[in-house]
ZATIKE-943300 format. One record per residue (C-alpha): residue number from 1; x, z, y; chain; residue in one letter. Coordinates in steps of 0.5 Angstrom, whole numbers. Layout:
REM ZATIKE-943300
- NUM:X:Z:Y:A:A;
...
This chain:
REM ZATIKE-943300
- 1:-30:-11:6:A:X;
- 2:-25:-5:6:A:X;
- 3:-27:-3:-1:A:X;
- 4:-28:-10:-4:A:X;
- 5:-20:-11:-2:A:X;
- 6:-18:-3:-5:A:X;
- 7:-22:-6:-12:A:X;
- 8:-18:-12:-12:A:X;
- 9:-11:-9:-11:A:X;
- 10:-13:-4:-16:A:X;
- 11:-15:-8:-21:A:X;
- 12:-14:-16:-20:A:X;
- 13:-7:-16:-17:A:X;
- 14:-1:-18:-20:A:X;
- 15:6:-13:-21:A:X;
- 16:10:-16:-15:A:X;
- 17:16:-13:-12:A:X;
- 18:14:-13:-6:A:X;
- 19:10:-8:-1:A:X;
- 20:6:-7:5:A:X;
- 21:2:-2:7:A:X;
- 22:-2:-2:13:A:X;
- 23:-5:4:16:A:X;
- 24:-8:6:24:A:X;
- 25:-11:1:27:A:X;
- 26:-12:-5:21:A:X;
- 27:-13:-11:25:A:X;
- 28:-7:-10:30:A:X;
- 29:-3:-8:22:A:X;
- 30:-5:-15:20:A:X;
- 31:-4:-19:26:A:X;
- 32:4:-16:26:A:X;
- 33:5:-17:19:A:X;
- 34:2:-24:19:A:X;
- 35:6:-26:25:A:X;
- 36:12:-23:22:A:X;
- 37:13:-18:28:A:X;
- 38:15:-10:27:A:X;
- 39:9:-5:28:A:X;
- 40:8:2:27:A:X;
- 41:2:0:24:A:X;
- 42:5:-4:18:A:X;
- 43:10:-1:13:A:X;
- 44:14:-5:9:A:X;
- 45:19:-4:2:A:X;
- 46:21:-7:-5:A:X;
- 47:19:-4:-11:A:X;
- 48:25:-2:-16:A:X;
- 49:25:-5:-24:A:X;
- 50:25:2:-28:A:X;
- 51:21:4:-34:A:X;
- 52:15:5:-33:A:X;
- 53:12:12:-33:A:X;
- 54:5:15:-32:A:X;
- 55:4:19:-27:A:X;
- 56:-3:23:-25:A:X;
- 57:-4:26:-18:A:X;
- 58:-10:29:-17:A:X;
- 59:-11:30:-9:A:X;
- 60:-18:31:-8:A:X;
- 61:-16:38:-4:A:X;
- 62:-10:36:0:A:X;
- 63:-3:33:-1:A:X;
- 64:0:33:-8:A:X;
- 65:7:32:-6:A:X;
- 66:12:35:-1:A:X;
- 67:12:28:5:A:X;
């Protein structure tokens, strides 16, 4: 299930402006997000309108950047 919604997030969604990311524990990340309450698990954000640029990251050894 988990790579069926990575695929779909990858190649079949639209461009919003709005982000969510859960991590940890993904059921208790959802049942926060869908209920609207603040959880460590969910990270929320909004995307800024700007050029757009190509960028490559190649993380197969480790984190590419700093954060």
């Amino acid at each position: 299930m988990v790579d069926d919604v990575g695929a779909a997030l990858a190649h079949h969604r639209e461009r919003l402006s709005e982000r969510v990311v859960v991590t940890g524990n993904l059921e208790s990340g959802l049942a926060a997000l869908v209920a609207g309450t603040p959880s460590d698990h969910v990270v929320r954000g909004t995307a800024i309108a700007t050029e757009a640029n190509v960028v490559f990251v190649f993380s197969g050894n480790g984190s590419q950047w700093a954060g």
